[in-house]
C-alpha positions as CSV (number, residue, x, y, z in Angstrom):
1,X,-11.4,97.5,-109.2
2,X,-9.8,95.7,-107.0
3,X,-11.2,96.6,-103.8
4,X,-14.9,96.1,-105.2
5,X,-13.8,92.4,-105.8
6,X,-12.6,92.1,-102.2
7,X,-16.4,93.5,-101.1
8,X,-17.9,90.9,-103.3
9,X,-15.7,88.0,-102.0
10,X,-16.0,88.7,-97.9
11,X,-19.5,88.7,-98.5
12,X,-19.7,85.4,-100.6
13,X,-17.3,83.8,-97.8
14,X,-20.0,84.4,-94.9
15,X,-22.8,82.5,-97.0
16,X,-19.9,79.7,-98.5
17,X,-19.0,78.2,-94.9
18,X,-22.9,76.8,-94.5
19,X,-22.1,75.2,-97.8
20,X,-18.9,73.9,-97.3
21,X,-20.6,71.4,-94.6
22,X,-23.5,70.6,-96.9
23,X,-23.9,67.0,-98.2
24,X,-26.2,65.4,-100.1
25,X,-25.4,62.1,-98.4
26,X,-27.3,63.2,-94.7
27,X,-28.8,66.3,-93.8
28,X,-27.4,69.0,-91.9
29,X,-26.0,68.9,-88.5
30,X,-27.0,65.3,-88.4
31,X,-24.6,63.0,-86.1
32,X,-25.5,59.9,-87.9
33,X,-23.0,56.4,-86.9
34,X,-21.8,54.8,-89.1
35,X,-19.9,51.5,-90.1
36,X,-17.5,50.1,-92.1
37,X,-17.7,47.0,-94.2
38,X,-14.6,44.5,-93.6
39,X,-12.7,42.9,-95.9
40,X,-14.6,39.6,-96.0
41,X,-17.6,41.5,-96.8
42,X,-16.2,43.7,-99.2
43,X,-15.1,40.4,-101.6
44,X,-17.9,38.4,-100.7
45,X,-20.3,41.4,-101.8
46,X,-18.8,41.9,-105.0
47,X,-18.3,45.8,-104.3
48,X,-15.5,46.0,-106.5
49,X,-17.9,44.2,-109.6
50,X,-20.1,46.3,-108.9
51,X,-18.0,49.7,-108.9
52,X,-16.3,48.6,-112.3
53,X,-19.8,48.4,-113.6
54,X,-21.1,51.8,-112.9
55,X,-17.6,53.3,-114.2
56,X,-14.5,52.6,-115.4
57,X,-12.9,56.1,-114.4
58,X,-10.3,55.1,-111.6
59,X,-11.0,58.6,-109.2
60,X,-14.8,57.8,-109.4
61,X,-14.3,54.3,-109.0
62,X,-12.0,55.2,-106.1
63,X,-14.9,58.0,-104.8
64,X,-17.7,55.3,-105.0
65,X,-15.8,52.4,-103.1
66,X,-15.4,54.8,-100.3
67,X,-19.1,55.9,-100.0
68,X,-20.3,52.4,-100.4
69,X,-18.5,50.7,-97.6
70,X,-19.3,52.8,-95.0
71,X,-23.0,51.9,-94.1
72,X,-25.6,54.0,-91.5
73,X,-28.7,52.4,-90.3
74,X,-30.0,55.9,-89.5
75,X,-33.3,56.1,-90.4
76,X,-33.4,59.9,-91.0
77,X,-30.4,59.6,-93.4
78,X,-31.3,56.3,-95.0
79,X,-34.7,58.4,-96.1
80,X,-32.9,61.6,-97.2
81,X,-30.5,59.7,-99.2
82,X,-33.7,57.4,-100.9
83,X,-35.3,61.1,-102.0
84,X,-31.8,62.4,-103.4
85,X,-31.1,59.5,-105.3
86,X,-35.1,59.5,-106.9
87,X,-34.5,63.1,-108.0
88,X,-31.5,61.8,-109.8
89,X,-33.0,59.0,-111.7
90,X,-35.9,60.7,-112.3
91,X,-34.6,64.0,-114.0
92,X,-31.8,63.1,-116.5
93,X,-31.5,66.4,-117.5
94,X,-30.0,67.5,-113.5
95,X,-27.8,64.2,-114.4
96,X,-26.6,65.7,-117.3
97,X,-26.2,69.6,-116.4
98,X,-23.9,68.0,-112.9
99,X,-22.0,65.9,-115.5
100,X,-20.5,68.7,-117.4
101,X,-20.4,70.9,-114.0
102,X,-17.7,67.4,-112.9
103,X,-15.4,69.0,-115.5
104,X,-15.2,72.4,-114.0
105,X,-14.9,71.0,-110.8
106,X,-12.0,68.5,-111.8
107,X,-10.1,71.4,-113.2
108,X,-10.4,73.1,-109.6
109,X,-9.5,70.9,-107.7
110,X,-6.5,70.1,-110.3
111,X,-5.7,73.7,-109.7
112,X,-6.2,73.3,-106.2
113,X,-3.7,70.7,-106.0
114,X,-1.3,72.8,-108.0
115,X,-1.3,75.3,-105.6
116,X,-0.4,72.9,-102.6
117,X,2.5,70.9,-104.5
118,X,4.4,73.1,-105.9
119,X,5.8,77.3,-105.2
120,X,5.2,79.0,-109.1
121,X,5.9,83.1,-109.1
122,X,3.7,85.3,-107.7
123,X,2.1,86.5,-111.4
124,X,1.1,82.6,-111.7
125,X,-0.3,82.5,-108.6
126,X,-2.2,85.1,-109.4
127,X,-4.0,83.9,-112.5
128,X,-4.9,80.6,-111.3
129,X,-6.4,82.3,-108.1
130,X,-8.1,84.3,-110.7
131,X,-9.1,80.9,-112.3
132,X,-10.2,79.4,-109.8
133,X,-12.6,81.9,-108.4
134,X,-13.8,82.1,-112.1
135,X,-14.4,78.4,-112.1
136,X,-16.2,78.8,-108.7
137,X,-18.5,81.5,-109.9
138,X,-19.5,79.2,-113.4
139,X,-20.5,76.1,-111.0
140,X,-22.5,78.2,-108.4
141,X,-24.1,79.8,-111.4
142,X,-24.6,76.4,-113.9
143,X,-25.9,74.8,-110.5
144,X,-28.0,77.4,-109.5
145,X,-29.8,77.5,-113.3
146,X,-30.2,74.1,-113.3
147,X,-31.7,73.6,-109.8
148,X,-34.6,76.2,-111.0
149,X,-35.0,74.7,-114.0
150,X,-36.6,71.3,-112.5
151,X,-39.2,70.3,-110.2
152,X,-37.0,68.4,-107.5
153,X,-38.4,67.4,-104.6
154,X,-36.4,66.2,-101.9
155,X,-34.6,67.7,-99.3
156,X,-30.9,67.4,-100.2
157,X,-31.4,69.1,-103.3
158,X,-34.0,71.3,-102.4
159,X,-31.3,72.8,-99.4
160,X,-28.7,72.7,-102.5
161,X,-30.8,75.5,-104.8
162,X,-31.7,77.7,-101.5
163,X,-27.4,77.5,-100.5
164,X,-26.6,78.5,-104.2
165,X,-29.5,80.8,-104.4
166,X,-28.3,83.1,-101.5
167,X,-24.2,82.8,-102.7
168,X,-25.5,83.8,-105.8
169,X,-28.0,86.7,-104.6
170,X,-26.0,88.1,-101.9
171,X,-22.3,88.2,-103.6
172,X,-23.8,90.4,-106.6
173,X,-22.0,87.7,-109.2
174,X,-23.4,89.6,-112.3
175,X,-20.4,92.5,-111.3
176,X,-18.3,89.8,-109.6
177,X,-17.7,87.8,-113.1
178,X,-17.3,91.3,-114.7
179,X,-14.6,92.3,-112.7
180,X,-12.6,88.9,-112.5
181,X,-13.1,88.7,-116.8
182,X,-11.6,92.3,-116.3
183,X,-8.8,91.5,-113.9
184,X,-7.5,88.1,-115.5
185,X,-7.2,90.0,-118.7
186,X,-5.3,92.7,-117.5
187,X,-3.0,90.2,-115.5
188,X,-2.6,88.6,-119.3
189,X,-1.2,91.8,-120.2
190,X,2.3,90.4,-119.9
191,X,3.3,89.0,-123.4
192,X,7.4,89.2,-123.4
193,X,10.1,88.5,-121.2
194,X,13.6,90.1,-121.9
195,X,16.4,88.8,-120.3
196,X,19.8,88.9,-119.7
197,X,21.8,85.8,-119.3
198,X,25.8,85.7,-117.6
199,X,28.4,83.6,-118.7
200,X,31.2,81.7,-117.2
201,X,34.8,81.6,-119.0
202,X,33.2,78.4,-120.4
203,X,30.4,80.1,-122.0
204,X,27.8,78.0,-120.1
205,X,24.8,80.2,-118.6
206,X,25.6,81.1,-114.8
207,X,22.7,83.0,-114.1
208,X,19.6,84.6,-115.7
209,X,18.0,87.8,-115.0
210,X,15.2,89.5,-116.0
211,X,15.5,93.5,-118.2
212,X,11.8,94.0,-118.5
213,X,8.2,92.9,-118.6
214,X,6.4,94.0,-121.7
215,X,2.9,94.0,-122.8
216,X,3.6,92.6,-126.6
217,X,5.0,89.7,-128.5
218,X,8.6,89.6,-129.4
219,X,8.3,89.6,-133.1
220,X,11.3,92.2,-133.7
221,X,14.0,89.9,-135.6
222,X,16.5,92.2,-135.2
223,X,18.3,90.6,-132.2
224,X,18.7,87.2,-133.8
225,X,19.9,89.1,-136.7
226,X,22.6,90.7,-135.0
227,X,23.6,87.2,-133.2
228,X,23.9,85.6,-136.4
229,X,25.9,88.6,-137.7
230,X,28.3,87.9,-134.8
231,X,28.8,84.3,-135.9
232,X,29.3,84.5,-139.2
233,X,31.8,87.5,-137.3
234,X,30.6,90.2,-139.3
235,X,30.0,92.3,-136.6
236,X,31.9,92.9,-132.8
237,X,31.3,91.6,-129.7
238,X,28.6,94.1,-127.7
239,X,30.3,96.1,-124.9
240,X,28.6,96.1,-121.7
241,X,24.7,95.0,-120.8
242,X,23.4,98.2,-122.3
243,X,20.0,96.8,-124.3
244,X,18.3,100.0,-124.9
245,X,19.9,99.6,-128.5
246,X,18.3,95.9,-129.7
247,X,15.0,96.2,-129.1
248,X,12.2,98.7,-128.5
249,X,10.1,97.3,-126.3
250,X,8.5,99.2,-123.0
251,X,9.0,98.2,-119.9
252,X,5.2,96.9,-118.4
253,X,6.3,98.0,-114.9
254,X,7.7,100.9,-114.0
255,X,9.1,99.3,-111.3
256,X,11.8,96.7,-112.7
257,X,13.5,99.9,-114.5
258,X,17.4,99.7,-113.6
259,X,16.3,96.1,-112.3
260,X,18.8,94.4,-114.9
261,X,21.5,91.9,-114.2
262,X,22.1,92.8,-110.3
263,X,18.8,90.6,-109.2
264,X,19.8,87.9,-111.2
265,X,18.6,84.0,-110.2
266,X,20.9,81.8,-109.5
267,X,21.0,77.9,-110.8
268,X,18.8,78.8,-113.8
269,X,20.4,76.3,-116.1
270,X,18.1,73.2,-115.7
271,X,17.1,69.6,-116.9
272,X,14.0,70.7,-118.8
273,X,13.3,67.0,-119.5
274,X,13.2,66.1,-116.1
275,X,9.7,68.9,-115.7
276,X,7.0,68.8,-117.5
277,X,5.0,71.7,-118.2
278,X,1.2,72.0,-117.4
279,X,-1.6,73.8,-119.6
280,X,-4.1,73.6,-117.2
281,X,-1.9,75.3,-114.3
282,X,0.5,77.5,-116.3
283,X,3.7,75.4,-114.7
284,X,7.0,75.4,-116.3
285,X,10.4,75.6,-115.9
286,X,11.0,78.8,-116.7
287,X,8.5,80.2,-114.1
288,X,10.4,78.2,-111.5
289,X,13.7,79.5,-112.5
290,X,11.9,83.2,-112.4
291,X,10.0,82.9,-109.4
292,X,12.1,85.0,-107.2
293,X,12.6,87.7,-109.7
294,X,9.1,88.1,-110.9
295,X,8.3,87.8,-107.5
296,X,10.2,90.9,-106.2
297,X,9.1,93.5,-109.2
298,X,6.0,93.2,-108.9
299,X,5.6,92.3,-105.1
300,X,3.9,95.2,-103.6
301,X,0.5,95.0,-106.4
302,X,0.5,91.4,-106.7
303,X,1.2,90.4,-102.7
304,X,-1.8,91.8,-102.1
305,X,-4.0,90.8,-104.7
306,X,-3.0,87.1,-103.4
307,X,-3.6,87.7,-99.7
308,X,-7.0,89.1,-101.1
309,X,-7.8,85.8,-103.1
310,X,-5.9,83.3,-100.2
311,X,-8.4,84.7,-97.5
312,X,-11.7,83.9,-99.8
313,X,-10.1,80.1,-100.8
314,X,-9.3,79.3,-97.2
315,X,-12.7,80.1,-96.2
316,X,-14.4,78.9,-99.3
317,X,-12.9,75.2,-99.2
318,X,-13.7,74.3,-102.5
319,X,-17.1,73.4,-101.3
320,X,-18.6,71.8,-104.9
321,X,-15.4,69.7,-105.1
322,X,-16.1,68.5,-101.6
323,X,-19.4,67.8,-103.2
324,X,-17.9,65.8,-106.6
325,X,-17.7,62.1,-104.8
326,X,-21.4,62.5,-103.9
327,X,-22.2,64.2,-107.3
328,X,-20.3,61.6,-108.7
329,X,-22.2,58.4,-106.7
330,X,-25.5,59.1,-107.4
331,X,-25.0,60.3,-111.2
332,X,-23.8,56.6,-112.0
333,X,-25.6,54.8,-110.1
334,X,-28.4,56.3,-111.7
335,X,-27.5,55.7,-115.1
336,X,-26.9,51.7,-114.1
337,X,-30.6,51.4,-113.4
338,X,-31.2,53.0,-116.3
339,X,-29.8,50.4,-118.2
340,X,-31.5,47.7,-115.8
341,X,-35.0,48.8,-116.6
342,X,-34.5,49.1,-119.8
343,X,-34.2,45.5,-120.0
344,X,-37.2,45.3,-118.1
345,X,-36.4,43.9,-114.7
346,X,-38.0,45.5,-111.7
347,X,-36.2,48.0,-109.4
348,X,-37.7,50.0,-106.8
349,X,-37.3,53.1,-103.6
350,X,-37.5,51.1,-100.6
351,X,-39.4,52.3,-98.0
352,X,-38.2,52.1,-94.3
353,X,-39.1,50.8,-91.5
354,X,-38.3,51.1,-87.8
355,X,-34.7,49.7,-87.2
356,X,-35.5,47.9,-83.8
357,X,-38.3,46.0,-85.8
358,X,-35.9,44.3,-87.4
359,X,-38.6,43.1,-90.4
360,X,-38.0,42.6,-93.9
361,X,-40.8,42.6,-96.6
362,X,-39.0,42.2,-100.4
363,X,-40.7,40.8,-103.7
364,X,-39.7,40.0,-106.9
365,X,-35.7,40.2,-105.3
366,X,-33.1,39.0,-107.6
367,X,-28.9,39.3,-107.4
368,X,-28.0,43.0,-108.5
369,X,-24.8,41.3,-109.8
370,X,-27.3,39.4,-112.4
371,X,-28.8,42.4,-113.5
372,X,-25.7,44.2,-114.7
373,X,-25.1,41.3,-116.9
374,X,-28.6,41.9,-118.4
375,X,-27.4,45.5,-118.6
376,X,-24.4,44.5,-120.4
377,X,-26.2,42.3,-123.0
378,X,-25.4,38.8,-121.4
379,X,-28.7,36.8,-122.3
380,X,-29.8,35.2,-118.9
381,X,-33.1,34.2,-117.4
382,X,-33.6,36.0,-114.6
383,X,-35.5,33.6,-111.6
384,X,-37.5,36.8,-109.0
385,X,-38.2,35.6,-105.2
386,X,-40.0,36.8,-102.3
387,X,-37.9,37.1,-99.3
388,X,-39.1,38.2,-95.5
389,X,-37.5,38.8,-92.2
390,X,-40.3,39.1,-89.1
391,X,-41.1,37.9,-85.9
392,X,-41.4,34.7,-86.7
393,X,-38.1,33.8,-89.3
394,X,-35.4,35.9,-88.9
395,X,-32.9,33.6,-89.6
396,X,-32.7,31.4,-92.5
397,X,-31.1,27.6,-92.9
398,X,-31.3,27.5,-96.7
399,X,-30.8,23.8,-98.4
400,X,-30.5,23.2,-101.7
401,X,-28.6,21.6,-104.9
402,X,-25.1,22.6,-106.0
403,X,-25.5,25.9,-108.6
404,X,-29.5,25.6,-107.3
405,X,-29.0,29.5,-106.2
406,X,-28.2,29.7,-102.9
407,X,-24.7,32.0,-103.1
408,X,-26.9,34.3,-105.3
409,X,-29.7,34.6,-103.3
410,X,-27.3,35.1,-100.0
411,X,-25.7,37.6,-102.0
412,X,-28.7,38.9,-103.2
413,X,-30.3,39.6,-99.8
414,X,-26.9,41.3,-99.0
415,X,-26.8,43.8,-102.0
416,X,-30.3,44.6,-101.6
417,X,-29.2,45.9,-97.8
418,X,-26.4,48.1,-98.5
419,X,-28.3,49.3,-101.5
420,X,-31.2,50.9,-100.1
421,X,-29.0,52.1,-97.1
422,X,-27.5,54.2,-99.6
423,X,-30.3,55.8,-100.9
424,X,-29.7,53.3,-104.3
425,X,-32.9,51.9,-106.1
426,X,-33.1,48.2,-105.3
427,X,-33.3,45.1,-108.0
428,X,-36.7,43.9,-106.4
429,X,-40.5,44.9,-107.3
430,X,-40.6,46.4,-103.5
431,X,-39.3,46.7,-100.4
432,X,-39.7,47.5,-97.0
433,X,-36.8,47.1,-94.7
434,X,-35.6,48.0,-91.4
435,X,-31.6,48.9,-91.7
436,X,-29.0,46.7,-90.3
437,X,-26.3,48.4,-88.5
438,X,-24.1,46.3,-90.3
439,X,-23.4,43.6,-92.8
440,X,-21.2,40.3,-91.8
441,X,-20.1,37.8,-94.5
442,X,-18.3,34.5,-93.8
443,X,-17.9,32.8,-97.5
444,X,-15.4,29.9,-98.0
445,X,-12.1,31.4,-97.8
446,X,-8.9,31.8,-100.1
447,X,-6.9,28.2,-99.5
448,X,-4.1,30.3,-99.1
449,X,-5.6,32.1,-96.3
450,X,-6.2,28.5,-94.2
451,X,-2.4,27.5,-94.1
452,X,-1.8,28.3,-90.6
453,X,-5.0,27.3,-88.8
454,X,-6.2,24.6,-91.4
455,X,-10.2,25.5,-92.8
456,X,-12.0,24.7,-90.3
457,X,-9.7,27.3,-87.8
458,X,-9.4,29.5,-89.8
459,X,-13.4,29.7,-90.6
460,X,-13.6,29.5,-86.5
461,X,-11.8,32.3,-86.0
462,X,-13.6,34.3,-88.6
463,X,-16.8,33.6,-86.9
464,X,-15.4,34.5,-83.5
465,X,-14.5,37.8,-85.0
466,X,-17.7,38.6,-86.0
467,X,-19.7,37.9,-82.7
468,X,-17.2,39.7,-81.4
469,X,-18.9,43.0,-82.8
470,X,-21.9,42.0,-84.1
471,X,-25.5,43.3,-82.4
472,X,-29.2,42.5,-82.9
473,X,-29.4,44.9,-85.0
474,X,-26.7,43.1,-87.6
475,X,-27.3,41.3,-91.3
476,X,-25.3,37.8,-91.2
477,X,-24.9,36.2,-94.2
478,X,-23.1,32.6,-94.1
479,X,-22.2,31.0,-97.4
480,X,-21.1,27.3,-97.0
481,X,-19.4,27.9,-93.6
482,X,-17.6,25.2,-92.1
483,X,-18.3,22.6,-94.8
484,X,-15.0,20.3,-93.4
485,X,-14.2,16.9,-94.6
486,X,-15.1,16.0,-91.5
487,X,-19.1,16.5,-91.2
488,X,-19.4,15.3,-87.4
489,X,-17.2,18.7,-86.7
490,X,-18.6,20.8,-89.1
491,X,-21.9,20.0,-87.9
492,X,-21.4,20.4,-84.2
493,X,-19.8,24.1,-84.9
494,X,-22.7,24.9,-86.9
495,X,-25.3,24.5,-84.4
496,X,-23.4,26.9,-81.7
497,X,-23.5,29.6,-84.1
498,X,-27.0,29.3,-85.0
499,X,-28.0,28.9,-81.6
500,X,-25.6,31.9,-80.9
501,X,-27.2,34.1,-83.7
502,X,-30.6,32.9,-82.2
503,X,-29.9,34.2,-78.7
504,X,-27.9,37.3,-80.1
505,X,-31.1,38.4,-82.5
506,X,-29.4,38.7,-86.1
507,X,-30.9,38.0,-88.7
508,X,-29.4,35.8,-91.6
509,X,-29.0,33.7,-94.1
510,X,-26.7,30.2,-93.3
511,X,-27.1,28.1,-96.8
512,X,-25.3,25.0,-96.6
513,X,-25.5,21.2,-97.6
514,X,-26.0,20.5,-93.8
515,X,-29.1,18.9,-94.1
516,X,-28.9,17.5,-90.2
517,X,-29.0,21.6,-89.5
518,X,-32.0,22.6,-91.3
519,X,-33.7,19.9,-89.5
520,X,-32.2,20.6,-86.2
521,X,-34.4,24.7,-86.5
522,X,-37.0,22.7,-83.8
523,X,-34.9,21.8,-81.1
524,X,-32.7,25.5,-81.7
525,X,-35.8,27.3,-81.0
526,X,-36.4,24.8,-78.1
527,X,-33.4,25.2,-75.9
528,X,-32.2,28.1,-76.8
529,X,-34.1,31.8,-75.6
530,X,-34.2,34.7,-78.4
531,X,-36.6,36.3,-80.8
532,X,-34.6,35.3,-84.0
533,X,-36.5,32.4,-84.8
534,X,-34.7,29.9,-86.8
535,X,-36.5,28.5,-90.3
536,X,-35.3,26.0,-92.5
537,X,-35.9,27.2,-96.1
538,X,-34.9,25.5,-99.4
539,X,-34.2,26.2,-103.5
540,X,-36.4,24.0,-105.8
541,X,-36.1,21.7,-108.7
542,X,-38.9,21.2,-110.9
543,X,-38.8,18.5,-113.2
544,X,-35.5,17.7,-112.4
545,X,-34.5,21.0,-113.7
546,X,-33.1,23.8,-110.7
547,X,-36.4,26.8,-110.7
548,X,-34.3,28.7,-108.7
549,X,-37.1,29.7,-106.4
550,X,-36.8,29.5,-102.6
551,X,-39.7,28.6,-100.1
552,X,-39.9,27.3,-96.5
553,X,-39.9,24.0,-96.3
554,X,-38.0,21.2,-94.8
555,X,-34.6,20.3,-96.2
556,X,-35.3,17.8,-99.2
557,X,-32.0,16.3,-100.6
558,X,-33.4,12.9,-101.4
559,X,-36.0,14.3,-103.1
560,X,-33.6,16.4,-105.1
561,X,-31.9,13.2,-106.1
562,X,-34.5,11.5,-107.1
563,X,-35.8,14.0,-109.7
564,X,-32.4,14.1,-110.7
565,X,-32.1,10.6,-110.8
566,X,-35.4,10.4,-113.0
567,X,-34.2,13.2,-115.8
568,X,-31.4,11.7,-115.9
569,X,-32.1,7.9,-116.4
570,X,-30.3,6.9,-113.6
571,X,-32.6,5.3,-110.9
572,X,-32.7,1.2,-110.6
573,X,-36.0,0.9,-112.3
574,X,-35.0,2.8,-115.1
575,X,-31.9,1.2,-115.5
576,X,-32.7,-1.9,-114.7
577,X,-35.7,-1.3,-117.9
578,X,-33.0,-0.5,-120.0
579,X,-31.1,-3.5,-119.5
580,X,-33.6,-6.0,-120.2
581,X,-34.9,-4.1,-123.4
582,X,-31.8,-5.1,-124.9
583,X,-32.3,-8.3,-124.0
């Protein structure tokens, strides 16, 4: 039996490695760059909101951060990831099929790590090899009936079935789960341990050994009987180790007759409180304290049973729990725009563009960090723009009223980025982007964080740091940046680094209460060479009440004021009418 399961396994292993380098994040063999968001933009993005939103499980949460940081502007993988993620979202049933398959996989690789942490005897080992090769064969064949069941269309997923298809057809899995039902039972054979403990002249236990194996429960109360009957001294001490008298129990190996006291472990008395046992794993002290003694009676049938099952999990990998982060990513992000349109905001699959092109085309965009509050019940007007990046505005100055929307549509812009570059239905009506090979955020900093070089240094030094690495092909996004006390220095800053992301070719958003900049975008586009031309855009009031909608236009703070000044009573006219009606 065994050697049939060692047929089935070499042949599973051959077809296995092609999955274990499968991903549902980029297609095969594809040597795709990519980047890693820093710190700055990691805060000023919100990515840890938005990961406590789609979960709350800390090893997803952990899984998701870790995918969404690291940013491609690969076409190719950009529009395999777009196709993944639509499958996703648009079959709830694959979503929920891969959410119970999580399960198995979490046991595996819990198994997985039990078998790299700690040495258990060899008849342990051998179960949860069994185990997990039983696990492995229950995901290839969940995944395999649910990948047939529905008509998926993209090319991740559609590479996924055709992998588990051939694993499945080729390794005969029908027999294979026969014969590893067959052989996890019979390795369940062993019910009862008897063993023989020495004393020291203090009566503490010195060492343990084991007398047999056997293949029932020890229900026979004849033994305790007989203790009791010694302490209530109604019967002698026992002479010798001789057993063959207290119990009738068989031996389950013919090998460990005469083992007896003479391969006895040493140290076996232990702190049980300081181990703590494991159902899933079958740890426990008393396996520890065996391990060398279990180990040697049945060493010759079980050695090679586990050099059998090492070979096929080296080779294997674990390839779905290589798979579970990715699994894991697109199942919840899926389910957050679930919520999102159910509260009727739009979301779209953006479409790609050349990266060179550097364009932009999104309507109906609002701040991703908005709709999860929607999501979550929070009763808030939603205000949709239309945003663009081409040839002739690629980099915003964006003017406006304090809380008149220009953080969240900076952020906005940001989130719809990194979004789509991860395959991730945008909160826009559409889009049509080409991918930045990055995303740079300078937001006012921490005042602890200015100490040493003061806040206008420190925000220098920031900006430094991100020419330093930045390329055309870069998103820039500057939230109130160098906003000093001192508006002559702020100011004069300011314009080198527009002129700078000008001649560089970023695009980006600068929003600021700089007014003197916005109307500086002429004389920018003037003296300085580049084909990021500079555009001074600005958030509206209506009726002295904030729209929240953005257009390009000239910076207008005293207009701002004055409708301001008008709701609010508070012009000289209006006053001064006041004054004399009460006269």
């Amino acid at each position: 039996m065994f050697v049939v399961l060692y047929f089935y396994i070499t042949n599973e292993s051959v077809n296995d490695m092609n999955l274990q380098n499968f991903s549902l994040l980029h297609p095969q063999d594809c040597d795709a760059k990519y980047s890693t968001l820093n710190k700055e933009a990691i805060n000023d993005l919100s990515i840890d909101y938005i990961c406590e939103a789609v979960t709350e499980d800390s090893y997803e949460l952990n899984s998701i951060k870790q995918l969404l940081v690291k940013i491609t502007h690969s076409e190719e993988v950009i529009k395999y990831r777009l196709d993944v993620f639509e499958d996703f979202l648009n079959f709830p049933q694959l979503r929920s099929d891969l959410t119970s398959l999580l399960l198995k996989l979490k046991d595996l690789r819990e198994i997985e790590r039990f078998q790299k942490d700690t040495e258990s005897s060899s008849i342990w080992q051998l179960v949860n090899r069994l185990r997990e090769l039983d696990g492995y064969v229950d995901c290839i064949t969940q995944i395999k009936q649910t990948l047939e069941a529905l008509p998926i269309n993209s090319e991740g997923l559609k590479a996924l079935r055709t992998n588990v298809q051939a694993i499945y057809a080729d390794s005969g899995f029908p027999l294979l789960k026969a014969d590893i039902n067959e052989t996890l039972e019979k390795a369940r054979t062993l019910k009862s341990i008897t063993l023989g403990v020495n004393l020291d002249n203090m009566l503490k236990p010195q060492t343990v050994g084991v007398i047999s194996l056997n293949d029932k429960h020890f229900t026979d109360s004849g033994l305790l009987k007989r203790f009791m009957n010694f302490v209530d001294k109604k019967d002698e001490l026992h002479h010798g180790n001789d057993v063959s008298g207290f119990t009738s129990f068989h031996v389950a190996n013919p090998t460990s007759i005469g083992f007896g006291i003479g391969k006895a472990v040493n140290g076996a008395q232990q702190d049980l409180n300081q181990i703590q046992n494991s159902t899933l794993t079958g740890a426990d002290p008393m396996s520890d304290a065996l391990k060398r003694v279990v180990t040697d009676i049945l060493k010759r049938t079980v050695n090679n049973i586990k050099a059998m099952l090492n070979k096929y999990t080296n080779i294997s990998g674990y390839s779905f729990t290589e798979l579970m982060p990715e699994i894991i990513f697109y199942i919840r992000f899926a389910e957050l725009c679930d919520k999102i349109k159910e509260k009727g905001l739009p979301l779209c699959k953006a479409q790609v563009l050349c990266a060179d092109d550097r364009n932009c085309s999104i309507t109906e965009i609002y701040n991703l960090k908005l709709g999860i509050k929607v999501a979550n019940g929070e009763q808030i007007n939603v205000v949709t723009n239309d945003f663009e990046f081409d040839e002739s505005k690629r980099i915003y100055i964006l003017t406006g009223p304090n809380r008149g929307g220009k953080t969240t549509i900076t952020q906005a812009v940001g989130l719809a980025f990194l979004l789509a570059q991860h395959g991730i239905y945008v909160p826009c009506g559409s889009m049509k982007f080409s991918p930045c090979d990055n995303i740079f955020t300078h937001f006012p900093a921490d005042e602890n964080d200015t100490v040493d070089l003061g806040r206008l240094g420190e925000e220098s030094k920031r900006l430094s740091e991100i020419f330093s690495v930045a390329t055309k092909n870069s998103l820039l996004l500057l939230n109130e940046s160098l906003a000093t006390t001192n508006v002559a220095e702020g100011l004069y800053i300011a314009k080198d680094v527009v002129k700078s992301m000008r001649y560089l070719g970023v695009r980006s958003i600068f929003n600021t209460h700089m007014h003197e900049l916005a109307r500086s975008v002429g004389e920018i586009n003037s003296n300085v060479s580049g084909d990021s031309v500079v555009e001074s855009m600005v958030t509206g009031v209506e009726n002295g009440e904030r729209s929240f909608k953005i257009f390009i236009a000239p910076p207008q703070g005293v207009s701002y004021a004055k409708d301001i000044a008008i709701k609010y009573g508070v012009t000289f006219d209006l006053i001064k009418n006041e004054i004399d009606s009460r006269n």
